[in-house]
PAKEVO-258519 format. One record per atom (N, C-alpha, C): residue number from 1; residue in one letter; atom name; x, y, z. Coordinates in pm, 1 decimal. Example, Ala and Ser with C-alpha at 12.3 -4.5 7.8 and 13.67 -1.06 7.14 Angstrom:
BEGIN
<pamar 1	kolza A	markol N	x 1319.0	y -569.0	z 780.0>
<pamar 1	kolza A	markol CA	x 1230.0	y -450.0	z 780.0>
<pamar 1	kolza A	markol C	x 1320.0	y -330.0	z 780.0>
<pamar 2	kolza S	markol N	x 1285.0	y -225.0	z 708.0>
<pamar 2	kolza S	markol CA	x 1367.0	y -106.0	z 714.0>
<pamar 2	kolza S	markol C	x 1290.0	y 3.0	z 787.0>
END
This chain:
BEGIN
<pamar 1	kolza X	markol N	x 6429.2	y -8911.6	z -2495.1>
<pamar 1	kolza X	markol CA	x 6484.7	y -8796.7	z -2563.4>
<pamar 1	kolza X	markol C	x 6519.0	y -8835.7	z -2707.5>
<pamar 2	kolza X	markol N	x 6505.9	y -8741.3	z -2779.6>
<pamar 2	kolza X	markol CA	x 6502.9	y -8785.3	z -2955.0>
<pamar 2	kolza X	markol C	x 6653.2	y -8740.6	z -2982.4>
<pamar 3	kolza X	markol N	x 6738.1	y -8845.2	z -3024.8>
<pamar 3	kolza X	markol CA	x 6847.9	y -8857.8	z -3087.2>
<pamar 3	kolza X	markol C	x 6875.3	y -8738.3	z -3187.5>
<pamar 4	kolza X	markol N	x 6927.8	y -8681.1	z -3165.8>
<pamar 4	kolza X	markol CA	x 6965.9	y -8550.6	z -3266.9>
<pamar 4	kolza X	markol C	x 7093.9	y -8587.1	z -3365.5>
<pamar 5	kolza X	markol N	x 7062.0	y -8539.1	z -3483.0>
<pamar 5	kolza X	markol CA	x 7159.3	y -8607.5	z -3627.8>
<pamar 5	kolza X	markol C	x 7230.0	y -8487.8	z -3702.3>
<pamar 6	kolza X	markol N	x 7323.5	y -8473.2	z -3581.2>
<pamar 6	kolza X	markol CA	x 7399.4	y -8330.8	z -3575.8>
<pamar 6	kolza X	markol C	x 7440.6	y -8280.5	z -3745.6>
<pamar 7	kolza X	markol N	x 7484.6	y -8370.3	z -3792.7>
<pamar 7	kolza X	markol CA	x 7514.6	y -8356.1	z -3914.4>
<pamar 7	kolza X	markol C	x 7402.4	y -8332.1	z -4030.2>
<pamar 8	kolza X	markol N	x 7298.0	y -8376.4	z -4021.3>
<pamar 8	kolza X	markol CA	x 7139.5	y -8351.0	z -4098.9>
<pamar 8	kolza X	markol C	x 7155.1	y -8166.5	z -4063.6>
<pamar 9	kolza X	markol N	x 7181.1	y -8169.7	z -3924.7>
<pamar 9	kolza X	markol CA	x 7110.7	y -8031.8	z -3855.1>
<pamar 9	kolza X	markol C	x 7234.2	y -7944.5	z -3895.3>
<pamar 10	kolza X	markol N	x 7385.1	y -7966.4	z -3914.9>
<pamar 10	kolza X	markol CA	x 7424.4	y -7919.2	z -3958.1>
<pamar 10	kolza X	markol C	x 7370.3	y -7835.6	z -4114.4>
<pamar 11	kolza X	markol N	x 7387.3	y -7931.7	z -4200.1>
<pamar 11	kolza X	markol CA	x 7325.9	y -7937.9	z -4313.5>
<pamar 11	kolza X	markol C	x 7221.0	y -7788.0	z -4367.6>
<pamar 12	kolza X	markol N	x 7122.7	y -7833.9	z -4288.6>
<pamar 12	kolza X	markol CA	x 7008.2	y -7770.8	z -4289.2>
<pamar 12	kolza X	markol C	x 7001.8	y -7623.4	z -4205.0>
<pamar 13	kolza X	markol N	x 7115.1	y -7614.2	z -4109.4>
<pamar 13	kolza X	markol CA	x 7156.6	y -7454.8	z -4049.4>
<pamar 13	kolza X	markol C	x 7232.6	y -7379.0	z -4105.1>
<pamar 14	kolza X	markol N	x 7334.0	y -7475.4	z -4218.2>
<pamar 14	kolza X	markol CA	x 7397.8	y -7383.9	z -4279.5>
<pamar 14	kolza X	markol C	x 7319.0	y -7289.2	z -4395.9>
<pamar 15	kolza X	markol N	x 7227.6	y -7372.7	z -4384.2>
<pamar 15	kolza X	markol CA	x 7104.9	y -7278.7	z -4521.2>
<pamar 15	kolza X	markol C	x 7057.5	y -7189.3	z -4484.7>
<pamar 16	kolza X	markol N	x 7021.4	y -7212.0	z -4337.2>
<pamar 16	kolza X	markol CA	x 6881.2	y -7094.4	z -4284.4>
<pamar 16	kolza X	markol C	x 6974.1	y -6980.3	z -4183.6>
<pamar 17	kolza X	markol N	x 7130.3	y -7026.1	z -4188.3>
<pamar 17	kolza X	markol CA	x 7181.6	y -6907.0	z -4081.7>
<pamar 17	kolza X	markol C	x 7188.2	y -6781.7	z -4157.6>
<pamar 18	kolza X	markol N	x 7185.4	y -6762.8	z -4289.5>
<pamar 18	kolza X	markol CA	x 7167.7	y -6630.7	z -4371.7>
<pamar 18	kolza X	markol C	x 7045.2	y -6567.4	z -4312.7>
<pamar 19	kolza X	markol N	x 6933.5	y -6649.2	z -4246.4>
<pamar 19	kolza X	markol CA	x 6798.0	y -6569.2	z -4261.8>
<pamar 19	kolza X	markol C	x 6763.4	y -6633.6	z -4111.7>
<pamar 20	kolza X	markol N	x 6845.4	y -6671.3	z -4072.7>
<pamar 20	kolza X	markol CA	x 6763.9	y -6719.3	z -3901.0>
<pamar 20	kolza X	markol C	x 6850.7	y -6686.8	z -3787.6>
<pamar 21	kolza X	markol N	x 6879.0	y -6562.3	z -3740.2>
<pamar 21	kolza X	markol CA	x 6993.0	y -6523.7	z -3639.7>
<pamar 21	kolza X	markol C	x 6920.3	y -6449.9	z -3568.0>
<pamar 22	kolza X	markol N	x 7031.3	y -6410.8	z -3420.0>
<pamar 22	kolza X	markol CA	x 6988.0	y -6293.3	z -3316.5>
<pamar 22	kolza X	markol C	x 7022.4	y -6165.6	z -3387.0>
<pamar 23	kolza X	markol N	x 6899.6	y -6083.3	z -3395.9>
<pamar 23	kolza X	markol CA	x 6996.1	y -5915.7	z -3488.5>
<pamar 23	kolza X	markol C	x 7030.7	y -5896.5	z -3323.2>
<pamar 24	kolza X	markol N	x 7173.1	y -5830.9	z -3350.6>
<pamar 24	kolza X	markol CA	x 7230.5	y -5709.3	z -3284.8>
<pamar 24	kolza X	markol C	x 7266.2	y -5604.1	z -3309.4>
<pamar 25	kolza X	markol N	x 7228.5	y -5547.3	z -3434.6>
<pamar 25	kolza X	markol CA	x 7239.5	y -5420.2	z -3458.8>
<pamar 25	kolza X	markol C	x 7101.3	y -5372.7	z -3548.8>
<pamar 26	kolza X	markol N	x 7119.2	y -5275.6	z -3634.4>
<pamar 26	kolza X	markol CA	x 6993.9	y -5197.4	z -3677.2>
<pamar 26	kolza X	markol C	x 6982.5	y -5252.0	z -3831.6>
<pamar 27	kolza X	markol N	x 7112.7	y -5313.7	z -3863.8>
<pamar 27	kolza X	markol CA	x 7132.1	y -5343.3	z -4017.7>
<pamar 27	kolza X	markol C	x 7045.6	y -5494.4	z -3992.7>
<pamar 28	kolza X	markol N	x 7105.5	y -5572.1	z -3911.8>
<pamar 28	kolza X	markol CA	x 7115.9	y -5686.7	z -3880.1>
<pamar 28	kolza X	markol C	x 6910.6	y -5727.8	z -3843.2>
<pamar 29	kolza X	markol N	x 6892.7	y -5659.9	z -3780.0>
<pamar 29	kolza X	markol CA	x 6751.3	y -5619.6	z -3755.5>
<pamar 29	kolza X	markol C	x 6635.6	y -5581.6	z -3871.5>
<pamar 30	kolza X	markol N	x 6711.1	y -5481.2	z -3944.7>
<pamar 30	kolza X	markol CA	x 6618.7	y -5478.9	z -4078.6>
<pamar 30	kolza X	markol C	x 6619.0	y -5587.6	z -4148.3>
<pamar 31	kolza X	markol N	x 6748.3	y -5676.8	z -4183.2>
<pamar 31	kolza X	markol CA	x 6754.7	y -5794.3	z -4260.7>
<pamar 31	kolza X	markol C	x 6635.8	y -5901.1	z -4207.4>
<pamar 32	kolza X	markol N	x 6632.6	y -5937.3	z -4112.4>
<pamar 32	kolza X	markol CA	x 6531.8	y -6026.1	z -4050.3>
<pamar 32	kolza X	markol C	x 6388.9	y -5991.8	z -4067.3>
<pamar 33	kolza X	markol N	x 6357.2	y -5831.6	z -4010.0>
<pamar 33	kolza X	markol CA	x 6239.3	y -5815.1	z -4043.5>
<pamar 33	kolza X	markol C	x 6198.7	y -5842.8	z -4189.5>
<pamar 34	kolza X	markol N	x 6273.3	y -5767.0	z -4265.8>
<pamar 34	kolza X	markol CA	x 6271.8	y -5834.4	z -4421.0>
<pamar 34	kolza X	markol C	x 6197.1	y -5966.0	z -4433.4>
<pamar 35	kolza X	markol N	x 6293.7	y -6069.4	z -4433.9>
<pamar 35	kolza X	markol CA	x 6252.5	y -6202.4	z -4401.9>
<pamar 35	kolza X	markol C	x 6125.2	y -6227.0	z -4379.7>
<pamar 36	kolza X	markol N	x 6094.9	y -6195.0	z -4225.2>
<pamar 36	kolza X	markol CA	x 5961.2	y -6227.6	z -4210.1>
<pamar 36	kolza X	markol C	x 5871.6	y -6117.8	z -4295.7>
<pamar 37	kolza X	markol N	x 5884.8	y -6032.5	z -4301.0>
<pamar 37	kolza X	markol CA	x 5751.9	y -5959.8	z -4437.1>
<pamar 37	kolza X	markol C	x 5770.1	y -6019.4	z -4503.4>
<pamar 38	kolza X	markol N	x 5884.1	y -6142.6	z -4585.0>
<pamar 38	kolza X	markol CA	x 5849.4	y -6210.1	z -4756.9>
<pamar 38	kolza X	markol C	x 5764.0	y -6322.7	z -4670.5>
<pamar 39	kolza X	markol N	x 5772.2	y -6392.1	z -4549.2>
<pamar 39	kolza X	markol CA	x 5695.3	y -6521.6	z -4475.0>
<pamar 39	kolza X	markol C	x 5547.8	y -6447.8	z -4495.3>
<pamar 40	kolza X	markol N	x 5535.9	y -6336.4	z -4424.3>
<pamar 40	kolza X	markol CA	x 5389.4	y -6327.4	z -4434.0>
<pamar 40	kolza X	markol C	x 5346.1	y -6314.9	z -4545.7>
<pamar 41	kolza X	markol N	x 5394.7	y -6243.2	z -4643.8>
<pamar 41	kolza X	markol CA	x 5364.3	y -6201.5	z -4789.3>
<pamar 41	kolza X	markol C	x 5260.0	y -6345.2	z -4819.5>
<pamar 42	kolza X	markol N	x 5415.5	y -6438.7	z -4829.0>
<pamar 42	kolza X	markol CA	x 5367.7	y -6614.2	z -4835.9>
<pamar 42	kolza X	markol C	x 5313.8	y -6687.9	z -4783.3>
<pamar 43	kolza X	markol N	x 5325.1	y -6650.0	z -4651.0>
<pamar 43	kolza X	markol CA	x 5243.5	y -6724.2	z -4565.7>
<pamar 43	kolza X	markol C	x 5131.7	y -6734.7	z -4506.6>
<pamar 44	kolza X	markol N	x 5103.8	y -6564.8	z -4491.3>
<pamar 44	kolza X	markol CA	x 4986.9	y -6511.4	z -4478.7>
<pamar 44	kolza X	markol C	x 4946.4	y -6566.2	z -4314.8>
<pamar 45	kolza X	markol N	x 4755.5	y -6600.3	z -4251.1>
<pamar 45	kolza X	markol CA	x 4735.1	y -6636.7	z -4149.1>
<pamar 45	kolza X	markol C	x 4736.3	y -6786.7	z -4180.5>
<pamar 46	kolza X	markol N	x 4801.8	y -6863.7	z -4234.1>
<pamar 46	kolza X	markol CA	x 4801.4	y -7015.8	z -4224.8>
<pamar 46	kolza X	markol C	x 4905.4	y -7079.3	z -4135.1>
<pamar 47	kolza X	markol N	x 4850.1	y -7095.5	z -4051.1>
<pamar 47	kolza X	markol CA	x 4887.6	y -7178.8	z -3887.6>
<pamar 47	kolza X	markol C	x 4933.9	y -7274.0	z -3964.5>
<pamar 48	kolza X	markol N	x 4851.1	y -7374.3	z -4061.8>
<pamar 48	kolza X	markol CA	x 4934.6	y -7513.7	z -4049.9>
<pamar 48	kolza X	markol C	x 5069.6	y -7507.8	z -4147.6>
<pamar 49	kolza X	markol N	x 5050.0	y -7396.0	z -4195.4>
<pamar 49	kolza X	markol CA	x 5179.9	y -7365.5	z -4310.7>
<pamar 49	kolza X	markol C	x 5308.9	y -7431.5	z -4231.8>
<pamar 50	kolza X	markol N	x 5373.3	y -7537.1	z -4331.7>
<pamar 50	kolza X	markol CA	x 5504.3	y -7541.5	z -4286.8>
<pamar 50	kolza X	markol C	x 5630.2	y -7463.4	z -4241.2>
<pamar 51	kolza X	markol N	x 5595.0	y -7355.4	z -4262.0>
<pamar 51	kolza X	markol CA	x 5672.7	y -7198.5	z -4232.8>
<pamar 51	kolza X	markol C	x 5628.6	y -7148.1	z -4100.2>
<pamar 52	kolza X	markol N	x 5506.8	y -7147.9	z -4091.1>
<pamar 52	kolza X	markol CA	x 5477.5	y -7070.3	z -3967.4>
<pamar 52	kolza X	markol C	x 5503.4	y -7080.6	z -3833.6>
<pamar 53	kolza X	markol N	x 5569.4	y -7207.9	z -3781.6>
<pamar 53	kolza X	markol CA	x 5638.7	y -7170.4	z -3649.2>
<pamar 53	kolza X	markol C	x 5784.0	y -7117.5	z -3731.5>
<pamar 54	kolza X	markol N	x 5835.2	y -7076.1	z -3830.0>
<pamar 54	kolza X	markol CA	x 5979.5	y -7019.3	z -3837.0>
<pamar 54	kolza X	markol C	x 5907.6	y -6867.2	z -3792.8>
<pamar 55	kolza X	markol N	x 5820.7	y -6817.4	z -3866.4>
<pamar 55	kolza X	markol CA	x 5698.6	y -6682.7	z -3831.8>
<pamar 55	kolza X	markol C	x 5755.1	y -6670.7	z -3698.8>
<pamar 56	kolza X	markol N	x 5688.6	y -6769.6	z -3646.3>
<pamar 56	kolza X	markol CA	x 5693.6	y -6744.6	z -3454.6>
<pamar 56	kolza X	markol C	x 5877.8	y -6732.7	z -3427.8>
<pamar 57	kolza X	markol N	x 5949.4	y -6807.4	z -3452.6>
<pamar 57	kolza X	markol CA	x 6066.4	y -6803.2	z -3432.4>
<pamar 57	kolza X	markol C	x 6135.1	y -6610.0	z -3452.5>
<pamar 58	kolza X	markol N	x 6086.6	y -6584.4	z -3559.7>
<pamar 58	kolza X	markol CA	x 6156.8	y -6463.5	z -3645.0>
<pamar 58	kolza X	markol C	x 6087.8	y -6305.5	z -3531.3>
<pamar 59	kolza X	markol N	x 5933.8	y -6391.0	z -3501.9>
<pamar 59	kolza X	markol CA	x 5866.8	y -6292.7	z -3456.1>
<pamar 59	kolza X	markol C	x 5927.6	y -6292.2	z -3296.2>
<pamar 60	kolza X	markol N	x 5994.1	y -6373.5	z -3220.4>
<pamar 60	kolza X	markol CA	x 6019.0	y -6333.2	z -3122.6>
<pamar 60	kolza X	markol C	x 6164.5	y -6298.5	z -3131.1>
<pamar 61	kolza X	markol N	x 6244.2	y -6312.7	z -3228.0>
<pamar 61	kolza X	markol CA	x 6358.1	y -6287.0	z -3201.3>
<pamar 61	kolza X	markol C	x 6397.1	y -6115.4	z -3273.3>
<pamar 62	kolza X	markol N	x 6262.1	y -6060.1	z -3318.3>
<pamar 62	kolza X	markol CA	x 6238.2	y -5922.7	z -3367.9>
<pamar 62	kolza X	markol C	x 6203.4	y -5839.2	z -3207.3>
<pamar 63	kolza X	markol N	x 6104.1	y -5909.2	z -3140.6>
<pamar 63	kolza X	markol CA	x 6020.2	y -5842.4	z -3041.4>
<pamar 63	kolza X	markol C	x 6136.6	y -5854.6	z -2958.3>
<pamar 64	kolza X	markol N	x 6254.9	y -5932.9	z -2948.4>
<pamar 64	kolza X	markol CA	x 6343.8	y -5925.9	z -2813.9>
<pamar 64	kolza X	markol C	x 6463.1	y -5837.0	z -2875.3>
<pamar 65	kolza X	markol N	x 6471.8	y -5838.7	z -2985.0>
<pamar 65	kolza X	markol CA	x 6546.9	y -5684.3	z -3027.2>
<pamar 65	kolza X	markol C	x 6479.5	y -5531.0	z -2979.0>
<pamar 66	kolza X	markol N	x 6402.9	y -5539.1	z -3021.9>
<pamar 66	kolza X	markol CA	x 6316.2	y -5419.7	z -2995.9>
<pamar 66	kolza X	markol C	x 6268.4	y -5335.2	z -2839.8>
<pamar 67	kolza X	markol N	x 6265.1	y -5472.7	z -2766.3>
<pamar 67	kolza X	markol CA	x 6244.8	y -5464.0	z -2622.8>
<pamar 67	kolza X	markol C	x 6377.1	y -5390.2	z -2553.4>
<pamar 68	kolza X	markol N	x 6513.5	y -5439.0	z -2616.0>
<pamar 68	kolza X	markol CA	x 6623.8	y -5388.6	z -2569.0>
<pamar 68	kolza X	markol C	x 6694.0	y -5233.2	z -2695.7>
<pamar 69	kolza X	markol N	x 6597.0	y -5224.5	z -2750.9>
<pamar 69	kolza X	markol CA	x 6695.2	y -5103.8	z -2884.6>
<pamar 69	kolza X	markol C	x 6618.4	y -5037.1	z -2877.7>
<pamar 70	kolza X	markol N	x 6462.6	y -5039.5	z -2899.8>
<pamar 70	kolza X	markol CA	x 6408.9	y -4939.5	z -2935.1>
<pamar 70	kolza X	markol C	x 6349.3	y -4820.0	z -2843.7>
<pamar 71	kolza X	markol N	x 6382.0	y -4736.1	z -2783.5>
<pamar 71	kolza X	markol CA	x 6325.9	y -4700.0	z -2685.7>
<pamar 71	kolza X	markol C	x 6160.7	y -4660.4	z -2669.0>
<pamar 72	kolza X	markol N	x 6101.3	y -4588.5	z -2746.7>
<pamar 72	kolza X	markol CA	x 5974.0	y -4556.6	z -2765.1>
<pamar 72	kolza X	markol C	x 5853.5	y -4688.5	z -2774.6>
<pamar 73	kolza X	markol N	x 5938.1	y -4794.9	z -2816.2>
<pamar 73	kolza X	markol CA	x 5851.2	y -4899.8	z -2781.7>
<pamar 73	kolza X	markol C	x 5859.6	y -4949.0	z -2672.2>
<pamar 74	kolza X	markol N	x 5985.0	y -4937.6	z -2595.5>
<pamar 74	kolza X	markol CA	x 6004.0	y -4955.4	z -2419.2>
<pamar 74	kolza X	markol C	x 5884.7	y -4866.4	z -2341.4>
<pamar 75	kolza X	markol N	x 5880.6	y -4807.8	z -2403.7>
<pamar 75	kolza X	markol CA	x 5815.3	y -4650.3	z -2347.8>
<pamar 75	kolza X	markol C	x 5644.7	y -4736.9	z -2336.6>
<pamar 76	kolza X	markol N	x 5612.5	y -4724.4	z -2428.1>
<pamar 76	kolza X	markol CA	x 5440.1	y -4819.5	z -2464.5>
<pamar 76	kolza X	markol C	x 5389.7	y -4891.3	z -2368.3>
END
């Protein structure tokens, strides 16, 4: 198991918790999607992009909002 350097990870979460959270509401939800539209803007389809598993990160934590808020996409 890889030694974790709580304090590095500190560090480095206090930067990205502005732009890397669970939305629970509709405000909270637009902010994120935000986010990821400036990733793709930048990031576009590049897999090896250093960004793009945050992509995957942002993209499931949008799709598990949505699954529980949105109804018409429940509906689909």
């Amino acid at each position: 198991m890889q030694n974790l350097d709580v304090q590095r990870e500190e560090t480095a979460w206090s930067s990205l918790s502005g732009d890397v959270f669970v939305p629970h509401n509709e405000a909270e939800y637009d902010r994120i999607v935000a986010v990821l539209d400036h990733l793709i803007d930048e990031v576009g389809e590049d897999e090896t992009h250093p960004l793009a598993s945050l992509m995957e990160v942002l993209s499931v934590l949008i799709e598990r909002y949505e699954a529980e808020h949105v109804p018409e996409l429940m509906a689909s």
